[in-house]
N, C-alpha and C positions, 0 to 999 in steps of 0.2 A: 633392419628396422629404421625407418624414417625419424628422423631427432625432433625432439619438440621446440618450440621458437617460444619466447615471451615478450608480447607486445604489452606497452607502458597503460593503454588506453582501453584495448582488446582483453588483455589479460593472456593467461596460456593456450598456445596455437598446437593445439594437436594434430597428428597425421595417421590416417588409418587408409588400409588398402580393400578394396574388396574388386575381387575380381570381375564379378558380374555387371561391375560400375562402367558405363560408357565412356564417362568425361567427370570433370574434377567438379565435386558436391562440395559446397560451405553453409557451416551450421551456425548459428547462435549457443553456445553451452552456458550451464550455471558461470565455468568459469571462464568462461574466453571462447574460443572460437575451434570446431572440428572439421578437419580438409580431411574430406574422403577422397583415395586417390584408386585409378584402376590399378595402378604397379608403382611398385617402389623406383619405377623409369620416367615417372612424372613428380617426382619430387619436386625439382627445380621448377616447375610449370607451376606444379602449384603454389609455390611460395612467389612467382609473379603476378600468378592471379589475383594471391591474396593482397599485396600490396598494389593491383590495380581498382581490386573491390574496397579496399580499406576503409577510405570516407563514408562507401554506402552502408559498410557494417557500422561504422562509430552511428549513423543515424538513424540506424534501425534498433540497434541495442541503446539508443538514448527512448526512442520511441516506446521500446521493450518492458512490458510490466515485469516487475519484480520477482523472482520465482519465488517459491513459497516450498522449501526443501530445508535436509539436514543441514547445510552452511549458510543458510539465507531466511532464520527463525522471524517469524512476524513477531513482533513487542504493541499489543496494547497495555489501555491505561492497568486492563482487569485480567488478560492471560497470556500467557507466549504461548507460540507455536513450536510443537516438538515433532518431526515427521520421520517415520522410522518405515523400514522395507520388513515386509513380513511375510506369514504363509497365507494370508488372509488372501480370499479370492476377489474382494471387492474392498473399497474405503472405510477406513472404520474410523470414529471419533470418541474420542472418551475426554470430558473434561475434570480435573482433580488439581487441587491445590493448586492452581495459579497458571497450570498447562495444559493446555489444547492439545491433546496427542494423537498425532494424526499417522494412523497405519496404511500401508498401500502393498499392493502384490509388487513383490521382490521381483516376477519375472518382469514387471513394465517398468516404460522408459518415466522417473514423476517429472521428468520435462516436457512428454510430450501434451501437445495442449489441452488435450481431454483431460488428461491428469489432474494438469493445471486449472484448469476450469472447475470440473470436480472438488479439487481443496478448497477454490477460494467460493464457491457457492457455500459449502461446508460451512467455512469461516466465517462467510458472511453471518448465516443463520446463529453462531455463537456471539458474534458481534453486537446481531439486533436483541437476543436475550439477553446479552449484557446492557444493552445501550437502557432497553427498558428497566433496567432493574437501579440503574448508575444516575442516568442521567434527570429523573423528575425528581426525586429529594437533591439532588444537587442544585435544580433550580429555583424548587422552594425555599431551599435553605438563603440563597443569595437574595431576594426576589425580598424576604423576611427582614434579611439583616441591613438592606436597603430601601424598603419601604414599597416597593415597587407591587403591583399587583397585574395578573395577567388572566386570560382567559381558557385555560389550557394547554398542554404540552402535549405533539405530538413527535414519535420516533418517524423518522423517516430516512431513505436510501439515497438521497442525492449525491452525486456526486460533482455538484458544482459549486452547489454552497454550503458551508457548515451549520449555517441556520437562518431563521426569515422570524417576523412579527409580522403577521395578518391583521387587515385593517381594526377586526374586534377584537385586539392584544393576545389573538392564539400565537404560541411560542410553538415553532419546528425548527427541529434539531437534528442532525442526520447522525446517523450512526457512525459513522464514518469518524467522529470526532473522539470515536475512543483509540483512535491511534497518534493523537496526540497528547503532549504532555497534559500534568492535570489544571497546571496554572493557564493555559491556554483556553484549555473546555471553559477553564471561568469566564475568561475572558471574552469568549465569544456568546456563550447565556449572559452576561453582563450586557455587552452589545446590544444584543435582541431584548433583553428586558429594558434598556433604555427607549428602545422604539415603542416602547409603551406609553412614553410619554411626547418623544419626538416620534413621528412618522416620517423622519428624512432625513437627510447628513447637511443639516444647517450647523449654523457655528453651537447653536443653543444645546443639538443632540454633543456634538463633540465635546462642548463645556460640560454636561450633565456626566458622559461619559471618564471625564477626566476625576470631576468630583470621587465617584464611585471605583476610580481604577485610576487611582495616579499615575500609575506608570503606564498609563495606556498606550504613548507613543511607541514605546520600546514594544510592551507586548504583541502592537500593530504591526511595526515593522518585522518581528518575531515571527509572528503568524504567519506575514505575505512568505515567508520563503518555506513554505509548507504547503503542499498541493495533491487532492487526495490519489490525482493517479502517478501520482510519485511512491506516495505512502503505503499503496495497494494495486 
């Protein structure tokens, strides 16, 4: 049996042999990286290989979305993710007290990207019935306790911005912002209700925003190191 390796960056470097293999395979896993080898006679090969591919792994697993499995639970503002292997023939979702329980057939790989794809559409769809449900009395509520008045709130899927004010004070929000904390969510409906009165990042919008969120800066700076295809 070929020994496993533990790289600092990579995580655990496993080794597996299958005979039918031509030449040495490198994987991405939840936790590190899988060298399939034809024989246990290319060991040493492939632990050169892997340390000539190194770099291009660290920037493919930087590039890499987040798996969404048993050791890598999603945390929204409103459920975690619980994903369990079963006899179930297909996906199955059930939401209850505060978890997303997400069933998959025990025989498949939940890495491979169909899989993956599959949960995180899933998640999505619990996402935006959260997001509808979370995020419009949250921004009444703010909107009230600051005077500010808007034209509507829509949910939406972006994934570049966390939210925009339309020239006629429509407020969009993306869903997406349920995966951040909650003092944040404020902060960025706060933002956009402020462009109800600025329509631009003049000193006058940043003054108004300061008023309304003193600790704006911190929160500003808080927020930029949050980015959603980090988050998801």
């Amino acid at each position: 049996m070929c020994p496993s390796l533990h790289d600092p960056e990579l995580g655990q470097i496993s080794f597996t042999v299958n005979p039918r293999s031509r030449r040495i395979f490198l994987r991405l896993v939840a936790d590190g990286v899988r060298v399939t080898l034809p024989s246990e006679k290319f060991y040493e090969e492939g632990v050169r290989f892997l340390k000539q591919t190194r770099e291009t792994l660290l920037q493919k697993k930087e590039k890499h979305q987040q798996w969404i499995d048993a050791d890598h639970p999603l945390k929204t503002l409103t459920f975690t993710t619980q994903v369990v292997a079963t006899n179930r023939s297909q996906l199955f979702f059930r939401l209850a007290n505060g978890v997303l329980t997400i069933e998959y057939p025990a025989q498949k790989d939940v890495h491979a990207p169909a899989i993956q794809a599959a949960i995180r559409k899933g998640v999505v769809y619990f996402l935006r019935q959260a997001a509808k449900k979370e995020l419009p009395p949250m921004i009444i509520r703010l909107a009230a306790e600051h005077g500010f008045k808007f034209n509507g709130v829509k949910i939406q899927s972006s994934q570049t911005r966390w939210g925009s004010c339309s020239r006629i004070n429509s407020i969009n929000l993306s869903l997406y912002l349920l995966l951040l904390p909650k003092h944040l969510v404020e902060y960025v409906i706060l933002h956009e209700l402020c462009h109800t009165v600025e329509h631009n990042h003049s000193e006058r919008f940043w003054a108004l925003l300061q008023r309304v969120a003193p600790d704006s800066d911190r929160l500003r700076k808080e927020l930029s190191g949050h980015h959603i295809r980090h988050l998801f």
